[in-house]
FIKOL-108847 format. One record per residue: residue number from 1; residue in three letters; z, x, y of N, C-alpha, C, CB in turn. Coordinates in Angstrom, 3 decimals, padded with zeros to 6 digits, m for minus. Glycine has a CB too. Layout:
// FIKOL-108847
@i->NUM; aa->Ala; n.pz->Z; n.px->X; n.py->Y; ca.pz->Z; ca.px->X; ca.py->Y; c.pz->Z; c.px->X; c.py->Y; cb.pz->Z; cb.px->X; cb.py->Y
...
//
This chain:
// FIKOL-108847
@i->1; aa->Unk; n.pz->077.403; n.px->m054.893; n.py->106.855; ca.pz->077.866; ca.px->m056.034; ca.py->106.089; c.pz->078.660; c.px->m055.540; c.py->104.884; cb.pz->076.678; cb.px->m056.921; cb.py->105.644
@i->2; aa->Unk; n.pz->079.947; n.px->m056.472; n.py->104.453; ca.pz->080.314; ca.px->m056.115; ca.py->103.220; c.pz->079.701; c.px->m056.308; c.py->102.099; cb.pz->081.226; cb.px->m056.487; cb.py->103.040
@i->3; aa->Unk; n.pz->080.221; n.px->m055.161; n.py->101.261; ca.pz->079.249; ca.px->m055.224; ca.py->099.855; c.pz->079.779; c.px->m055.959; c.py->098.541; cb.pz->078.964; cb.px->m053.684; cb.py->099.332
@i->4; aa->Unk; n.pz->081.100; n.px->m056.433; n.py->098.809; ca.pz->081.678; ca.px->m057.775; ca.py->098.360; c.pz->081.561; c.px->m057.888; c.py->096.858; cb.pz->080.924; cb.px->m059.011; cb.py->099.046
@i->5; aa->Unk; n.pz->082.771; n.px->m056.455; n.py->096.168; ca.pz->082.579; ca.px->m056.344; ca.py->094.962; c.pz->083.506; c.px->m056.336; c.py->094.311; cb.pz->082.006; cb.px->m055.561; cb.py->094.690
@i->6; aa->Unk; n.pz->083.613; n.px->m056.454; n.py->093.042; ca.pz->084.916; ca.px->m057.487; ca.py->092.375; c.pz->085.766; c.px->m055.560; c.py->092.075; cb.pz->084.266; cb.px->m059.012; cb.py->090.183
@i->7; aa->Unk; n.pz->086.740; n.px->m056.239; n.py->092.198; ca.pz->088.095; ca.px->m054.943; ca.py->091.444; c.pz->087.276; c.px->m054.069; c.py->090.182; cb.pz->089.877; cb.px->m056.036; cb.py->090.391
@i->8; aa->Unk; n.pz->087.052; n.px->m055.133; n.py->089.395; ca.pz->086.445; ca.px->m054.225; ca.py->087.874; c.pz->085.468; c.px->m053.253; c.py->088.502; cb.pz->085.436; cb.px->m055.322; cb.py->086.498
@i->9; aa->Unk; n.pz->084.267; n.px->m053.556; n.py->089.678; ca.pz->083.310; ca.px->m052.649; ca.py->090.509; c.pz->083.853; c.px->m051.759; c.py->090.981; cb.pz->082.654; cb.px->m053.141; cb.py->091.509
@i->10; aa->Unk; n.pz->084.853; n.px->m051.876; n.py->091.813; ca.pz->085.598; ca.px->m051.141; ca.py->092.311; c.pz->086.412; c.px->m049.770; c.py->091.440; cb.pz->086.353; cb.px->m052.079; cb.py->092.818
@i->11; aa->Unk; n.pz->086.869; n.px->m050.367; n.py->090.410; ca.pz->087.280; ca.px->m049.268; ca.py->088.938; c.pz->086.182; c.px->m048.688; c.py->088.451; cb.pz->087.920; cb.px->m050.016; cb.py->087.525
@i->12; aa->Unk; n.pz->084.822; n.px->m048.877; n.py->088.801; ca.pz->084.450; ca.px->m048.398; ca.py->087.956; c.pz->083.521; c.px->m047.484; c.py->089.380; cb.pz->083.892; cb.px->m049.385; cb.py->086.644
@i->13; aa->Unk; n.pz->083.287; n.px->m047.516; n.py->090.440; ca.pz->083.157; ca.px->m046.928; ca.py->091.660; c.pz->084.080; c.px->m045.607; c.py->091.824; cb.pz->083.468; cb.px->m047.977; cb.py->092.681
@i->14; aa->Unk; n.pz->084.915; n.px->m045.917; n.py->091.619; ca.pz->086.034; ca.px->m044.980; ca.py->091.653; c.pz->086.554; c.px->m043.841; c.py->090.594; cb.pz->086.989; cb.px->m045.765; cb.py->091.787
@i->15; aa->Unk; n.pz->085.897; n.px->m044.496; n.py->089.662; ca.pz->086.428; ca.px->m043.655; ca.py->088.105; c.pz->085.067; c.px->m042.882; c.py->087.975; cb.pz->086.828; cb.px->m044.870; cb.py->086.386
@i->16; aa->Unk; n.pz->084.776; n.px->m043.787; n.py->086.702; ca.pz->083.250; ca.px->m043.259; ca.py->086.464; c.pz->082.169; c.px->m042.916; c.py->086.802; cb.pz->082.816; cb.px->m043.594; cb.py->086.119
@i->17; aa->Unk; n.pz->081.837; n.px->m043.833; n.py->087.720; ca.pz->080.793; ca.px->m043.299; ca.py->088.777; c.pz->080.996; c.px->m042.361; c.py->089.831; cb.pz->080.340; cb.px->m044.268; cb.py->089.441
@i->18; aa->Unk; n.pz->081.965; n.px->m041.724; n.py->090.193; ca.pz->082.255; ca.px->m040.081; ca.py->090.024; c.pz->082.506; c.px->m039.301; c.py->089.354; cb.pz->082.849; cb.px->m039.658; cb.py->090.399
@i->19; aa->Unk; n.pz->083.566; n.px->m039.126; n.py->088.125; ca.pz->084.006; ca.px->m038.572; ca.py->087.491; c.pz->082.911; c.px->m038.604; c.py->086.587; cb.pz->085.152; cb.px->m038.877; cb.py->087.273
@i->20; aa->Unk; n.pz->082.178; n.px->m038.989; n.py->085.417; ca.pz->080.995; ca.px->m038.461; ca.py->085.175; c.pz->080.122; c.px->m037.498; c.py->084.997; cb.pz->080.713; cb.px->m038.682; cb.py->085.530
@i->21; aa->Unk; n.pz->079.218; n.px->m037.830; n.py->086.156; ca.pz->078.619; ca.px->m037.282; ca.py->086.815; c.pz->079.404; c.px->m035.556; c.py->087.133; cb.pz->078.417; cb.px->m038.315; cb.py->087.870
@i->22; aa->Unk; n.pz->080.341; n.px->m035.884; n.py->087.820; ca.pz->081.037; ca.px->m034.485; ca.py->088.378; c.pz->081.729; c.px->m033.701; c.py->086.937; cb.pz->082.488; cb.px->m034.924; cb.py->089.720
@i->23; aa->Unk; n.pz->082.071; n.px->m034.611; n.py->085.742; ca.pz->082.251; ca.px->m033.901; ca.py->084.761; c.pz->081.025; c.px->m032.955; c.py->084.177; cb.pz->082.717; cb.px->m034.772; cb.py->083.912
@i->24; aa->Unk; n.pz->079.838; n.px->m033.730; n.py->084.286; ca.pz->078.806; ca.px->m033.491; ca.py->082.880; c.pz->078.054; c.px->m031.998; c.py->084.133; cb.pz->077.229; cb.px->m035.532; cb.py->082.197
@i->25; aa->Unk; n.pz->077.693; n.px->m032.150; n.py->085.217; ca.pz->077.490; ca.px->m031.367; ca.py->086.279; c.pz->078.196; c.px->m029.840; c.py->085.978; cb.pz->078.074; cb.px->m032.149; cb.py->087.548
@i->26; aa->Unk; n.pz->079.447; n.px->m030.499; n.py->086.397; ca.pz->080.814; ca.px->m029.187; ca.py->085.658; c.pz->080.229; c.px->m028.394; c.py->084.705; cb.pz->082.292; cb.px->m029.881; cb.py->084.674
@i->27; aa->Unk; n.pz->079.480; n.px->m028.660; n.py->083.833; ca.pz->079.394; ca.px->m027.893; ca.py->082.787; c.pz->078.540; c.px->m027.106; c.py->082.517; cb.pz->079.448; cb.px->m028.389; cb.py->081.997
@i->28; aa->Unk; n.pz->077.337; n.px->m027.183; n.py->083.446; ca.pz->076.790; ca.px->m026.041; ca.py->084.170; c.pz->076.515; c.px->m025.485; c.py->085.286; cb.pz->076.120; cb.px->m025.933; cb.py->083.972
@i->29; aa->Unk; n.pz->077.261; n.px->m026.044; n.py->086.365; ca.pz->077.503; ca.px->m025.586; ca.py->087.927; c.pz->078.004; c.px->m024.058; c.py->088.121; cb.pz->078.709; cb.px->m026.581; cb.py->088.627
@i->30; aa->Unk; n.pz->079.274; n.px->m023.715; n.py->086.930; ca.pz->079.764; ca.px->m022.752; ca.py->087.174; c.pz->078.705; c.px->m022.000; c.py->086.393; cb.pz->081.159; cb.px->m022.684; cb.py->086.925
@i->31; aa->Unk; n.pz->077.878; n.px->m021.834; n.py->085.361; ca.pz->077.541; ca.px->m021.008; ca.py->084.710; c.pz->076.369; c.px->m020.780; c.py->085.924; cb.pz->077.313; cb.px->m021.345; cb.py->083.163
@i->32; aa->Unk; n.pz->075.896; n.px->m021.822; n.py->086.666; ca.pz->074.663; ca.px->m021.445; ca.py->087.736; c.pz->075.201; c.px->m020.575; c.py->089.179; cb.pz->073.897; cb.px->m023.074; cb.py->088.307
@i->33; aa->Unk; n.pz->076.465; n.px->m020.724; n.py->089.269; ca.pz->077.306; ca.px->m020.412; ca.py->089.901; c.pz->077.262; c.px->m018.757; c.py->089.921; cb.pz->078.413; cb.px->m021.102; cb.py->089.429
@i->34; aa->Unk; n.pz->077.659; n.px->m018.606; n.py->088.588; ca.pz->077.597; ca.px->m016.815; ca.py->088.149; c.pz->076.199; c.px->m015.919; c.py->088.328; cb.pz->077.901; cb.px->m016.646; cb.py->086.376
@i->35; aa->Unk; n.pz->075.118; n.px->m016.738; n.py->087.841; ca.pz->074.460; ca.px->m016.242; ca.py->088.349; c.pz->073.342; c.px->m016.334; c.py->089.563; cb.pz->074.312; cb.px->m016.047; cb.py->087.625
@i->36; aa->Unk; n.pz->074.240; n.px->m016.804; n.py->090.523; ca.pz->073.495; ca.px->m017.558; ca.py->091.731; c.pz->073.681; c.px->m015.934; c.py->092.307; cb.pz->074.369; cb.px->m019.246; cb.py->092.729
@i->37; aa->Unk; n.pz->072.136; n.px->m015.599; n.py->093.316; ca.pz->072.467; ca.px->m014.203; ca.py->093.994; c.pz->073.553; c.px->m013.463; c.py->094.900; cb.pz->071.623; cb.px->m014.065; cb.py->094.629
@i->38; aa->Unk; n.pz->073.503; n.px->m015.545; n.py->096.018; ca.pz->073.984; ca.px->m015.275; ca.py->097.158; c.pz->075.024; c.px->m016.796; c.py->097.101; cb.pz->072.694; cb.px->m015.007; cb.py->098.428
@i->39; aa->Unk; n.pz->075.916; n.px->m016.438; n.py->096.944; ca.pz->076.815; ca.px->m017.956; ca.py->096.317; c.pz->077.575; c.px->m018.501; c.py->097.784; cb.pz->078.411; cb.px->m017.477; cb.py->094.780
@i->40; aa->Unk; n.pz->077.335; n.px->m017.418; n.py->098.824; ca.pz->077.521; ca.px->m018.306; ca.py->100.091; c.pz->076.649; c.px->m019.108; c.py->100.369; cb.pz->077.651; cb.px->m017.702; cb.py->101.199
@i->41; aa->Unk; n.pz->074.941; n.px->m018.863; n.py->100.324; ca.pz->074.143; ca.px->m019.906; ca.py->100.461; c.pz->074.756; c.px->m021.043; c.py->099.288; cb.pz->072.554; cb.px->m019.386; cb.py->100.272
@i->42; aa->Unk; n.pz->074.368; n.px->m020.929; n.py->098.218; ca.pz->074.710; ca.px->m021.654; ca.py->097.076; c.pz->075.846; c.px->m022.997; c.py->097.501; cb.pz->075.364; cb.px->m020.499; cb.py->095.985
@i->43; aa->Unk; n.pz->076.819; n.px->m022.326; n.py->098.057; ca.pz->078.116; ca.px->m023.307; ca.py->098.604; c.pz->078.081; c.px->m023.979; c.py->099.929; cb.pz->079.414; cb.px->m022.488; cb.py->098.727
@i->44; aa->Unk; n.pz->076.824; n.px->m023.394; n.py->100.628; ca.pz->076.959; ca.px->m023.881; ca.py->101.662; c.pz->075.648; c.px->m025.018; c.py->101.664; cb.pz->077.060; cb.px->m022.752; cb.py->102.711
@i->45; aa->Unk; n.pz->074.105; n.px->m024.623; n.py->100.784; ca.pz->073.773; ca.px->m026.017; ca.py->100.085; c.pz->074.318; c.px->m027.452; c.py->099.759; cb.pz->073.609; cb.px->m025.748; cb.py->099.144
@i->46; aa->Unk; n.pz->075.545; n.px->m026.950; n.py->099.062; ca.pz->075.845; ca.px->m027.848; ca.py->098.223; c.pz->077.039; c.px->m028.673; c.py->098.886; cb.pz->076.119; cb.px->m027.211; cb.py->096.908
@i->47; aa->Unk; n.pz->077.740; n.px->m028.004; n.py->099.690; ca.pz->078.254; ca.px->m028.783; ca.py->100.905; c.pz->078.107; c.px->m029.393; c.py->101.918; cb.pz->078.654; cb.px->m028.488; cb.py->101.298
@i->48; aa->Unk; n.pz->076.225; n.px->m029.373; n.py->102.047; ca.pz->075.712; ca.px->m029.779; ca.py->102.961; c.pz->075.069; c.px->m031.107; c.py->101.934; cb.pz->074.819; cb.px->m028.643; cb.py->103.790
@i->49; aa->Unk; n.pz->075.117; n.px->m031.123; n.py->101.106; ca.pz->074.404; ca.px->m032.285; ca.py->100.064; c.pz->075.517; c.px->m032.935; c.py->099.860; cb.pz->073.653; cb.px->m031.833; cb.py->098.558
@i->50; aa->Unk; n.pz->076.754; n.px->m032.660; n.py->100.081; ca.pz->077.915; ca.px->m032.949; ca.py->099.582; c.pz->078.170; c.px->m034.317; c.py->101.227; cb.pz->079.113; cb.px->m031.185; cb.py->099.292
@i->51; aa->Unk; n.pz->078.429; n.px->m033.396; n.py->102.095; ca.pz->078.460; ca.px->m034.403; ca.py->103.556; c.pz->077.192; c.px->m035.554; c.py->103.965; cb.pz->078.423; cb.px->m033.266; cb.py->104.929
@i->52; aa->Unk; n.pz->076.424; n.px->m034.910; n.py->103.509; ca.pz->075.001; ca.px->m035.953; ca.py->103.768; c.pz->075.240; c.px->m037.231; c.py->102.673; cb.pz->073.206; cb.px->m034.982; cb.py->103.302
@i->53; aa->Unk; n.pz->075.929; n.px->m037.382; n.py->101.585; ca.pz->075.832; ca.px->m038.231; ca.py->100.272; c.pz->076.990; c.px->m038.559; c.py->101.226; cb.pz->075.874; cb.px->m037.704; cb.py->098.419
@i->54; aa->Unk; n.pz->077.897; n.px->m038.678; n.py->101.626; ca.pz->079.418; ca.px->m038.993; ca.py->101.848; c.pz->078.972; c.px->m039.675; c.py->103.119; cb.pz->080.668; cb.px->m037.619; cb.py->101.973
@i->55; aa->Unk; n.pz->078.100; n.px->m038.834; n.py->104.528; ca.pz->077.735; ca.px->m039.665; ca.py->105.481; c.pz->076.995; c.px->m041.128; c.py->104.677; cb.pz->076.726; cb.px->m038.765; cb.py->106.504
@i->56; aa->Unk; n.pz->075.919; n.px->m040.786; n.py->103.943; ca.pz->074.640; ca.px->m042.085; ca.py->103.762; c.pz->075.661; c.px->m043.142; c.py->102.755; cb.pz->072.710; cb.px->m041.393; cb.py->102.643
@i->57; aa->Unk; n.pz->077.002; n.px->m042.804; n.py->102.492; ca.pz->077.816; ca.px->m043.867; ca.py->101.724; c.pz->078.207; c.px->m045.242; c.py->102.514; cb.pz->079.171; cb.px->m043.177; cb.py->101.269
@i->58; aa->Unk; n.pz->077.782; n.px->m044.939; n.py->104.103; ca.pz->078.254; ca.px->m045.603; ca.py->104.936; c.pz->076.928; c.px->m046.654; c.py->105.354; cb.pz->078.890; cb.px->m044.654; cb.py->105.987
@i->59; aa->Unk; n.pz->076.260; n.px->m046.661; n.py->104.924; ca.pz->074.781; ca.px->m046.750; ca.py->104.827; c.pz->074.493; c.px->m047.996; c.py->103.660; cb.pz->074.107; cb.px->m045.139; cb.py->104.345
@i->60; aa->Unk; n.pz->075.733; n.px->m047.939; n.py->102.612; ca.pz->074.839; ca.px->m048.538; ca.py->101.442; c.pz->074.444; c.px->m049.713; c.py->101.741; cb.pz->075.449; cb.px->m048.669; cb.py->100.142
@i->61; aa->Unk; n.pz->073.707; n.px->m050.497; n.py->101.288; ca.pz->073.151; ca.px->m051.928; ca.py->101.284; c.pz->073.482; c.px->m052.965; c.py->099.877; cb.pz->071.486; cb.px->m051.724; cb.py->101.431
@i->62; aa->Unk; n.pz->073.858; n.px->m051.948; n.py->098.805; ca.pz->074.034; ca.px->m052.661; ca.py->097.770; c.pz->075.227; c.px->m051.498; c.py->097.088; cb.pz->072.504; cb.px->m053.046; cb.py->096.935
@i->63; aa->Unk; n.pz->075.832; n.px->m052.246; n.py->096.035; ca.pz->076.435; ca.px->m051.816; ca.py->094.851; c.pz->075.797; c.px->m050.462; c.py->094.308; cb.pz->076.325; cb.px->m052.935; cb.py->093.836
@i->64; aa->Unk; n.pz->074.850; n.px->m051.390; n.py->093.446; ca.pz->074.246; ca.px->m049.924; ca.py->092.782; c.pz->073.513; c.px->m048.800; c.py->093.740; cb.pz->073.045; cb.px->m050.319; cb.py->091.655
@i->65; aa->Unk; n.pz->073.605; n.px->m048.787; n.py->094.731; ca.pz->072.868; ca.px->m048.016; ca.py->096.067; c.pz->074.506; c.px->m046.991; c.py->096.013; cb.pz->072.387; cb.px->m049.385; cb.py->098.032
@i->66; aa->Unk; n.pz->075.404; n.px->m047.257; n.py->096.386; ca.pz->076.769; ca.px->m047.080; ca.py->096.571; c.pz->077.375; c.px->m046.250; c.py->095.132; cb.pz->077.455; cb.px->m048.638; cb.py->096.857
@i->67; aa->Unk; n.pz->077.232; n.px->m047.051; n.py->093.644; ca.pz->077.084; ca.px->m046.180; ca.py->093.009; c.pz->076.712; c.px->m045.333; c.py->092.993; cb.pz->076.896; cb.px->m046.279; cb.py->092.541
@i->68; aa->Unk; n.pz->075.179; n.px->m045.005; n.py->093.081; ca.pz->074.249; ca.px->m043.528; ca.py->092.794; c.pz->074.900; c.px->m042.798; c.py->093.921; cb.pz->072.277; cb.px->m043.585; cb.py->092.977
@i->69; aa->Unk; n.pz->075.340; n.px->m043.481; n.py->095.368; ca.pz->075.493; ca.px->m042.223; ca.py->096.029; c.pz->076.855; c.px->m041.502; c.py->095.621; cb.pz->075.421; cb.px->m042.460; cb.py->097.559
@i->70; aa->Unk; n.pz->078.028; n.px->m042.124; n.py->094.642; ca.pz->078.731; ca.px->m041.483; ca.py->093.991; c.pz->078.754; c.px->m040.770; c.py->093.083; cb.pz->079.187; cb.px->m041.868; cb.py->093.827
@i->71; aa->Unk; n.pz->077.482; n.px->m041.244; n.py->092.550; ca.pz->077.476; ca.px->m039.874; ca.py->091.441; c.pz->077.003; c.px->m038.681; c.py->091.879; cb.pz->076.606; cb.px->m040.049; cb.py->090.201
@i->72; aa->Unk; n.pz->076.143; n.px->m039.160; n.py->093.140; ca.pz->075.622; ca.px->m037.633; ca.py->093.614; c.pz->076.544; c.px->m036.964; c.py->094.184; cb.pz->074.506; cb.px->m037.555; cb.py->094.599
@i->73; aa->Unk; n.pz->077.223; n.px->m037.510; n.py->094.563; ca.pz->078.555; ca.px->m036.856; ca.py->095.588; c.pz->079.395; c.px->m035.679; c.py->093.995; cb.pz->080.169; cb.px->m038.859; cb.py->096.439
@i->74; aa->Unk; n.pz->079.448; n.px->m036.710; n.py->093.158; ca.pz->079.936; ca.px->m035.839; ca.py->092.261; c.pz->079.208; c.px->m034.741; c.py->091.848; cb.pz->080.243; cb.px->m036.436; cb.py->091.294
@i->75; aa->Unk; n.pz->077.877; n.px->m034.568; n.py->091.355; ca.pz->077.037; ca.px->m033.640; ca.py->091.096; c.pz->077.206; c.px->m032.578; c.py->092.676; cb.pz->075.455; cb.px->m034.433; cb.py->090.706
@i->76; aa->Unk; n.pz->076.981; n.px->m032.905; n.py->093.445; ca.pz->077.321; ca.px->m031.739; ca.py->094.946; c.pz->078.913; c.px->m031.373; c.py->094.464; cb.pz->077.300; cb.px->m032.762; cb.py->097.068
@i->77; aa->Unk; n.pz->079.437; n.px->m031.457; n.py->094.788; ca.pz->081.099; ca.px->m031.510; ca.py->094.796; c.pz->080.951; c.px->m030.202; c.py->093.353; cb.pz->082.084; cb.px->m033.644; cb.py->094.318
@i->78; aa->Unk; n.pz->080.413; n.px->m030.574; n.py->092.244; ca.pz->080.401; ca.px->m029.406; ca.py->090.774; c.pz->079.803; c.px->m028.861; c.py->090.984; cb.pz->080.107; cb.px->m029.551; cb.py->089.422
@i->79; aa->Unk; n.pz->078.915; n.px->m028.848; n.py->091.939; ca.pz->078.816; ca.px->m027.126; ca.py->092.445; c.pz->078.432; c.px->m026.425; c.py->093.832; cb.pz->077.780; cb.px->m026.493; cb.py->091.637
@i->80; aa->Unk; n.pz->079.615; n.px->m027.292; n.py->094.346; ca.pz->080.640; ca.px->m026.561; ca.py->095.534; c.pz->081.410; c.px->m026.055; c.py->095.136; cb.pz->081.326; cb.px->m027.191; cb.py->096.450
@i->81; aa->Unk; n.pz->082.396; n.px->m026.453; n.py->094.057; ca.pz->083.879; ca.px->m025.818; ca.py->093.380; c.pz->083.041; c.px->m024.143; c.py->093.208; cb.pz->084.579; cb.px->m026.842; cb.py->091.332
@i->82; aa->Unk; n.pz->082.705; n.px->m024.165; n.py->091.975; ca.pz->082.337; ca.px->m022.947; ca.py->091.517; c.pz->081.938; c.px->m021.712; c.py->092.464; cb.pz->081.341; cb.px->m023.232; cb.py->090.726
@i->83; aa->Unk; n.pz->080.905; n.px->m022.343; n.py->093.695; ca.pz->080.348; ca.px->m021.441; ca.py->094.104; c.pz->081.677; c.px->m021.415; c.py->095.711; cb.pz->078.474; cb.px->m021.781; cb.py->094.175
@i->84; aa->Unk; n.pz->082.482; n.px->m022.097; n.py->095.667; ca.pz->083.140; ca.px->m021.846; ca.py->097.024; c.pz->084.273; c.px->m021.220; c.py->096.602; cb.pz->083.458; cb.px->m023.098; cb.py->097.948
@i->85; aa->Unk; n.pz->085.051; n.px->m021.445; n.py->095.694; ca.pz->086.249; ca.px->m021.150; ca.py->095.523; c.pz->086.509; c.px->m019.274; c.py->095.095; cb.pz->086.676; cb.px->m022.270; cb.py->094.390
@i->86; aa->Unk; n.pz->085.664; n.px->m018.572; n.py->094.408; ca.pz->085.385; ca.px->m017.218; ca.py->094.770; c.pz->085.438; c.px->m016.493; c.py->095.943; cb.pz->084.426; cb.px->m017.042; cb.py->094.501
@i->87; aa->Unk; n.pz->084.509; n.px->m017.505; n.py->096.940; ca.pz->084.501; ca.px->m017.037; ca.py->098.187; c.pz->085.748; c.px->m016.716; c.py->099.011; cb.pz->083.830; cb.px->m017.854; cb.py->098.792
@i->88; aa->Unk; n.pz->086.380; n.px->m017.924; n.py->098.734; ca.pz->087.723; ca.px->m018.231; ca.py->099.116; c.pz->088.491; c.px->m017.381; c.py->099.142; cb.pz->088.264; cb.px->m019.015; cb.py->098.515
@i->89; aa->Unk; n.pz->088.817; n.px->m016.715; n.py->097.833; ca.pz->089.462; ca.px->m015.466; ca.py->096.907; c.pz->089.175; c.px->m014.134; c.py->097.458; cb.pz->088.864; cb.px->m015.425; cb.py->095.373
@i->90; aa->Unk; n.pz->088.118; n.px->m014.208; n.py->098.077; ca.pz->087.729; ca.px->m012.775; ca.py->098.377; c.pz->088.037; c.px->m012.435; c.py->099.701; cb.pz->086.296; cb.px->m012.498; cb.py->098.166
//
């Protein structure tokens, strides 16, 4: 069923209720990042928390259900960057 939510919901689905979250996350993902042992596990955690929040988005039943699963998406996502993008490099 649709979750039948006004534009302003929608701005704020889209903005804040990711960006946030994935900012305030940011700011110690990478420092957990540095000293994570094995930062392939680390990235591959967090990409797996990352697809599971993105699958169960399809799932929501409500607004604020739909929110939280955006902020979590953001919190996974800040620390996937850190711990994948090294990998990448190497």
């Amino acid at each position: 069923s649709a979750l039948d939510f006004s534009s302003a919901e929608y701005g704020l689905l889209a903005t804040f209720g990711f960006t946030v979250p994935f900012t305030l996350a940011s700011l110690v993902a990478g420092s957990f990042a540095d000293r994570a042992e094995n930062r392939l596990q680390l990235s591959g955690l967090a990409g797996l928390g990352w697809s599971a929040v993105a699958a169960s988005m399809a799932l929501a039943g409500s607004y604020p259900m739909l929110l939280g699963q955006r902020g979590l998406m953001g919190i996974f996502q800040a620390a996937t960057n850190p711990a994948s993008l090294p990998l990448i490099a190497e």
